[in-house]
N, C-alpha and C positions, 0 to 999 in steps of 0.2 A: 307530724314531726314535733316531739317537745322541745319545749324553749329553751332547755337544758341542751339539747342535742346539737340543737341549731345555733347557741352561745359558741358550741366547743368546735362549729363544722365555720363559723365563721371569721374565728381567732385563726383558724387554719390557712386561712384564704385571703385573712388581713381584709377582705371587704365584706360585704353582704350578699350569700348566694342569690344564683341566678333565680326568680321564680319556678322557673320547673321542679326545681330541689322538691320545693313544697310536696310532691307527689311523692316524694320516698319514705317510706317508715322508716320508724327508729336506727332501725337494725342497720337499715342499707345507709343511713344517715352515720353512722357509728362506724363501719366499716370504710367508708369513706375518708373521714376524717384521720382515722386510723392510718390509711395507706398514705394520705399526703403528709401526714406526722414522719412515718418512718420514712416516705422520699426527702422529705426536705434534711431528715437526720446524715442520709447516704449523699445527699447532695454536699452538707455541711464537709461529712467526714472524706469527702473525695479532693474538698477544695484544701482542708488542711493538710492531709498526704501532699498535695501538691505544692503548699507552700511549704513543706520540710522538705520535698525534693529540690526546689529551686533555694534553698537557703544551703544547700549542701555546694553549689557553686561558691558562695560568698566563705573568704578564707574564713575559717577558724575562729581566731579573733575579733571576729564583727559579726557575730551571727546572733551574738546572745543581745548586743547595746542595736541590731537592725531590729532585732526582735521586737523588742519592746518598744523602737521607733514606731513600727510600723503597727503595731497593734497591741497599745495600751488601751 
C-alpha cells in the first residue's frame, strides 16, 4: 500500500487503519476509501433531508433565524 493511498484511506477513517489493511494493494486500498467517501456523503445528505423535513413542522416565520441558530 502507498503512503499516498494510506494518507487518503486514513482521513477517511479519521484514525489510523487497522494492521491487516497493510495486506491490501493499491487498488483495493482506493476502492475502499472510495466507498466510505461516498457513504459518509449519503450519510451526510440523508441527515440534511431530515433536518428540512423536521424544519417543515416549525411555522414559517422561524425556520430561516432556527436555521441559522442551529447551524451556523
Amino acid at each position: 500500500m502507498s503512503a499516498e493511498e494510506l494518507a487518503l484511506l486514513r482521513t477517511e477513517l479519521s484514525a489510523p487503519p487497522p494492521e491487516s489493511f497493510a495486506t491490501l494493494d493499491d487498488t483495493q486500498v482506493r476502492t475502499l476509501t472510495q466507498t466510505l467517501r461516498r457513504a459518509r456523503e449519503r450519510r451526510a445528505s440523508g441527515l440534511n433531508e431530515a433536518v428540512e423535513d423536521a424544519l417543515t413542522l416549525v411555522p414559517a416565520l422561524t425556520r430561516e433565524p432556527l436555521r441559522r441558530m442551529l447551524f451556523r
